[in-house]
C-alpha positions as CSV (number, residue, x, y, z in Angstrom):
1,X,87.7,91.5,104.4
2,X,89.1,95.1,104.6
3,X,87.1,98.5,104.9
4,X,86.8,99.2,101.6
5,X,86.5,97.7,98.6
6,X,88.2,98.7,95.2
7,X,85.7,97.7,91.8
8,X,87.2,97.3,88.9
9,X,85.1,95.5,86.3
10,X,87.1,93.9,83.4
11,X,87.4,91.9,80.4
12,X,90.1,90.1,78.3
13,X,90.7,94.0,76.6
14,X,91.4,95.3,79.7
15,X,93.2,93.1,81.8
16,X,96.8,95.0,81.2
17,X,95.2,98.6,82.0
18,X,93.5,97.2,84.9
19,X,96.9,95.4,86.1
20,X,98.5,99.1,85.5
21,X,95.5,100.8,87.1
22,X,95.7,98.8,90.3
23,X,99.5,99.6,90.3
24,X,98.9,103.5,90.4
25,X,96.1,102.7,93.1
26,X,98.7,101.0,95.2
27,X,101.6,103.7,94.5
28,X,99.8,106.8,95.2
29,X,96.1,106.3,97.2
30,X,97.4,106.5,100.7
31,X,94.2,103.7,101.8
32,X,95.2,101.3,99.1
33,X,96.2,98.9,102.2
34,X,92.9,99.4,103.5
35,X,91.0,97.9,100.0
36,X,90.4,94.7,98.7
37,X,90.5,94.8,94.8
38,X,87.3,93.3,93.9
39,X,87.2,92.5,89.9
40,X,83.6,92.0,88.6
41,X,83.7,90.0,85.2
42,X,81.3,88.3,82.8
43,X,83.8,86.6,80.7
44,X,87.9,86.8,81.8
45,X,90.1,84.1,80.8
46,X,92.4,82.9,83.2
47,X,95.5,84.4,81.5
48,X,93.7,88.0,81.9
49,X,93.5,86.9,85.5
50,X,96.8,85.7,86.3
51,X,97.9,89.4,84.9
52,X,95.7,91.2,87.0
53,X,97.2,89.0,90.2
54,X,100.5,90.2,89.4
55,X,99.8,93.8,90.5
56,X,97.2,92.5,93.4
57,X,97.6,88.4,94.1
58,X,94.9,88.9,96.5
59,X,92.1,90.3,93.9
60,X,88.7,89.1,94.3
61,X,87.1,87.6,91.1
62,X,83.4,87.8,91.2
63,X,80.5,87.7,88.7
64,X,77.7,89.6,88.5
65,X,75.2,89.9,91.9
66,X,72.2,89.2,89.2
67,X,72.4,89.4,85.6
68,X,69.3,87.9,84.4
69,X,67.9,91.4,83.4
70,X,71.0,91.2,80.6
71,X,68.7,89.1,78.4
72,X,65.9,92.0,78.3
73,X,68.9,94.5,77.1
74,X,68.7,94.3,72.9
75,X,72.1,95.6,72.8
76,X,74.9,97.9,73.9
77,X,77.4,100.5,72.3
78,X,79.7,97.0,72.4
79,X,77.9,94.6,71.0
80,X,74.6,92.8,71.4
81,X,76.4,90.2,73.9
82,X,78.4,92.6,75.1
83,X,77.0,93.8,78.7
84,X,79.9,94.4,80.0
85,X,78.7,98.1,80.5
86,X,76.3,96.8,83.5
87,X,79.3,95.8,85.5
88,X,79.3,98.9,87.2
89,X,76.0,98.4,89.1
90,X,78.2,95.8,91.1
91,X,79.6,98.4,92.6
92,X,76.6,98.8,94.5
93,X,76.0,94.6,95.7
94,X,79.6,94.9,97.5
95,X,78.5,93.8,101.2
96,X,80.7,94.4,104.0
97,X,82.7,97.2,103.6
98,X,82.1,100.7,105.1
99,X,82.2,101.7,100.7
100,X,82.8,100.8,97.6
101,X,85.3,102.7,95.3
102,X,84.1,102.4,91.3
103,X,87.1,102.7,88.8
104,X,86.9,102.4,85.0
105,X,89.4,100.0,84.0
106,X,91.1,102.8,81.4
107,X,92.3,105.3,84.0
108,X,95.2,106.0,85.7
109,X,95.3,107.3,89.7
110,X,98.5,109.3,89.5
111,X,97.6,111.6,92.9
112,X,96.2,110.7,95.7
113,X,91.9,111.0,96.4
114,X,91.6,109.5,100.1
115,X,89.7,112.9,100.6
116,X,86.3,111.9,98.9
117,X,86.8,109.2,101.2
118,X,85.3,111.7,103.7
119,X,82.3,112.8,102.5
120,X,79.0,111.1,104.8
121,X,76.6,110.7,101.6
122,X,75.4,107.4,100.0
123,X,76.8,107.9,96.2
124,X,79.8,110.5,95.6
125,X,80.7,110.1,91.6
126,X,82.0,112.8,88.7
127,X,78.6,113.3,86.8
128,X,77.8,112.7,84.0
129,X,80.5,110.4,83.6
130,X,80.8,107.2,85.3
131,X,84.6,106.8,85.8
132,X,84.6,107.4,89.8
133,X,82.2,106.8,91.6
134,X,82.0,106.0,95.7
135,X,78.9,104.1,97.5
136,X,78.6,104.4,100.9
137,X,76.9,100.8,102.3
138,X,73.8,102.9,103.8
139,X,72.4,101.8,99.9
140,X,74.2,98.7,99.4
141,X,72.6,96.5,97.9
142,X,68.7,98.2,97.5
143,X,70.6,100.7,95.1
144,X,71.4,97.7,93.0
145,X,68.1,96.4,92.6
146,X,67.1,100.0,92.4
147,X,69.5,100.7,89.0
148,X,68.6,97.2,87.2
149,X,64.3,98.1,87.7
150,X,65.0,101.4,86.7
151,X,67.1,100.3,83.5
152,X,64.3,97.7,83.0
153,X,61.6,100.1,83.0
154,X,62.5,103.1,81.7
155,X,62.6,102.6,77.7
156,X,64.7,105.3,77.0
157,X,67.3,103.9,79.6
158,X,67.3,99.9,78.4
159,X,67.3,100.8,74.5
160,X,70.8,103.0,75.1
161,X,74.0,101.7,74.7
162,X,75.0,103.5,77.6
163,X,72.5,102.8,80.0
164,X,74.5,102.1,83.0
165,X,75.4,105.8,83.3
166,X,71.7,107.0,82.5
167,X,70.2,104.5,85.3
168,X,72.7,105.8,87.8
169,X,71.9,109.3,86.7
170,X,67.9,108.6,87.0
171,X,68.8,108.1,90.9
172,X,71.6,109.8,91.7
173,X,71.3,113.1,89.2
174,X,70.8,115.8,91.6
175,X,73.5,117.1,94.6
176,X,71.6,116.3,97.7
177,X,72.0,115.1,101.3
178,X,72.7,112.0,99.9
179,X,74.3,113.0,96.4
180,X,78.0,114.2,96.6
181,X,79.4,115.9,93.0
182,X,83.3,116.2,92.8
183,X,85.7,117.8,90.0
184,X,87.1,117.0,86.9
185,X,90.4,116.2,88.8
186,X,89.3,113.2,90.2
187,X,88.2,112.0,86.1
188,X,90.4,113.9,83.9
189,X,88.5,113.0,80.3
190,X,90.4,116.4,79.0
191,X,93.9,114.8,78.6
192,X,94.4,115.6,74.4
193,X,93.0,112.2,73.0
194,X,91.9,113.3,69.9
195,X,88.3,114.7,71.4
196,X,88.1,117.7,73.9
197,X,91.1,119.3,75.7
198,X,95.0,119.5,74.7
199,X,98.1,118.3,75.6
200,X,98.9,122.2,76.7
201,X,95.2,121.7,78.6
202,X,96.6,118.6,80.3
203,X,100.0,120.3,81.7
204,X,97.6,123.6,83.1
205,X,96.6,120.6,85.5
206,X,98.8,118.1,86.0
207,X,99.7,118.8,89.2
208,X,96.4,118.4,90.5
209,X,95.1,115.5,88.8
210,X,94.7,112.9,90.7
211,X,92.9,110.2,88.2
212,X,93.4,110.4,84.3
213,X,90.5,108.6,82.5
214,X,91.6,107.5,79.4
215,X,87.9,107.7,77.7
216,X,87.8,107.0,74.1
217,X,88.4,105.1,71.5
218,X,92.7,106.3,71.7
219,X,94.0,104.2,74.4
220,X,97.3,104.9,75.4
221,X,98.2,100.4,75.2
222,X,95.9,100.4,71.5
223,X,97.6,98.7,68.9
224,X,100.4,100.9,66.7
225,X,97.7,101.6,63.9
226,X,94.1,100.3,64.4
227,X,92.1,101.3,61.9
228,X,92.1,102.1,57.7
229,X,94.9,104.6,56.4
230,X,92.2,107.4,56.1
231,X,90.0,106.5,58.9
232,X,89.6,109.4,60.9
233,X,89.0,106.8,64.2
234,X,92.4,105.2,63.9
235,X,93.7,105.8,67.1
236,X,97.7,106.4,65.4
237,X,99.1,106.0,68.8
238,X,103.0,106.7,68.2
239,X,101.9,110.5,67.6
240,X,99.7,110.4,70.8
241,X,102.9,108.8,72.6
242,X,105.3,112.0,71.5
243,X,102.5,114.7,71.9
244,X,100.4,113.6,75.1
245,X,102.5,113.9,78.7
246,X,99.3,111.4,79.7
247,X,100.1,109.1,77.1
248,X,103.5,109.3,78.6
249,X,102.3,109.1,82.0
250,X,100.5,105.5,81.5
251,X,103.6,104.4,79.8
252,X,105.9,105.6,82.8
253,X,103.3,103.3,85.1
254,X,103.1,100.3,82.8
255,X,107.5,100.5,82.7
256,X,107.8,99.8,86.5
257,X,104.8,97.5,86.8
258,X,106.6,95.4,84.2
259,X,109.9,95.8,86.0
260,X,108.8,95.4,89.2
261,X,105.7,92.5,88.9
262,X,106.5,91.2,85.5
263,X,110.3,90.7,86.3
264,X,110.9,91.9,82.4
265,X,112.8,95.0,81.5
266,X,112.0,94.1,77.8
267,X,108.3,94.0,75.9
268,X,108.1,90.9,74.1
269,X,108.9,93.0,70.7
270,X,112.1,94.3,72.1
271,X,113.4,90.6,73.3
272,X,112.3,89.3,70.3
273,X,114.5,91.6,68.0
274,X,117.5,91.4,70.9
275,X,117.1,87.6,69.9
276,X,117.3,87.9,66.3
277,X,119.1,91.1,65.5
278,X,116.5,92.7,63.6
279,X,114.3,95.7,64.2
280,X,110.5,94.9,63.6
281,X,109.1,96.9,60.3
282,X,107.3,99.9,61.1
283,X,104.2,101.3,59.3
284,X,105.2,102.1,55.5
285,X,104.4,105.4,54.4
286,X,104.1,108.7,56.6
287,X,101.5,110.5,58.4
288,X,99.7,111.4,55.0
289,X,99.1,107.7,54.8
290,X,100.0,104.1,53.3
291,X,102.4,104.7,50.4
């Protein structure tokens, strides 16, 4: 067991852009050597997993601490079987190591954040969001019991899709003694993804980002067009590729984790048309839709 522990919940979905994820960890945060990667699950297939090891063979695969309170959850923004979301509060039953560092699985560390390592309280996170967050093992694991009562017994808080975030907010809402708030560098939501901030917003502060959080439904590795010609959701990800420096950033990662884990210079796509001669068929039609 190391010092500190890396948490990373996933599923199938997000086995590349955790695989990725842990690549920027170990390429720019200066204690990477000092973590274990611990991935909490409740359902990963062993292909997902055997992904994931290419960028860290030595990461943990654990299930949930305690997930019986899943079956008094009616539902989540994902689906009514979907409780994925609650995979955070395993950042909080992680014995052993001097702290726990939580990660979304759809971000991407591109500076270093060792600093927040620093700071003596029990819970260090960017609220509202929960995309970092850093628990100290003063509250581990009392804070986990702690998040699933409080989830349990607050209506408001078990009825909401999102009620991972609200439970940790219930307890850890307020700076404190024991409550450490840090910037929007170390969670960058404001990266151009078709919600708030710019591309032109993104370069003010690329130099100082240290983790881009790719929140949203526009993933930077989403399918080419997901979504109806006209539906304002679809995530249209070449023009996010030629107009986002993030998009481009992820991209730039997932190149030399392929190259240098994968042992492929070539996507699947590309080696398939190398083989045959061909060039797949884009979209038809333009940017005013299907024609």
């Amino acid at each position: 067991m190391k010092k500190y522990a890396l948490c990373i919940p996933c599923s199938d979905d997000f086995a590349l852009p955790t695989a990725v994820l842990i690549h920027s960890l170990e390429t720019n945060f200066k204690l990477y050597d000092q973590c274990d990667v611990v991935v909490p699950y409740n359902n990963l297939s062993e292909t997902a997993k055997d992904l994931i090891r290419k960028s860290e063979p030595n990461t943990k695969f654990v299930k949930p601490r305690d997930s019986s309170f899943y079956k008094h959850i009616p539902g989540t923004m994902y689906g009514k079987d979907n409780h994925d979301v609650y995979l955070s509060f395993e950042a909080f039953a992680q014995e052993g190591y001097e702290k726990t560092i939580y990660l979304d699985a759809d971000m991407l560390c591109t500076g270093d954040f060792s600093d927040v390592m620093n700071y003596p309280h029990d819970v260090v996170w960017r609220n509202p969001n929960l995309g970092i967050l850093i628990v100290d093992n003063k509250c581990v694991p009392h804070a986990y019991d702690a998040l699933i009562n409080v989830t349990l017994k607050t209506e408001k808080i078990r009825l909401n899709g999102g009620g991972d975030q609200k439970a940790v907010r219930a307890l850890f809402g307020r700076e404190s003694e024991r409550v450490k708030f840090i910037g929007h560098d170390y969670n960058f939501q404001h990266w151009g993804g078709g919600g708030v901030g710019s591309n032109e917003h993104f370069l003010k502060h690329e130099d100082t980002v240290k983790i881009i959080h790719y929140s949203g439904r526009r993933k930077p590795w989403g399918n080419v067009w997901d979504g109806d010609p006209y539906d304002m959701n679809s995530i249209k990800y070449p023009y996010l590729l030629w107009h986002s420096r993030a998009v481009e950033l992820w991209h730039e990662y997932y190149e030399h984790f392929k190259n240098k884990r994968l042992g492929s210079k070539l996507s699947p796509f590309e080696e398939n048309e190398i083989k045959n001669g061909v060039l797949l068929k884009d979209t038809p039609g333009g940017v005013d839709g299907l024609k």
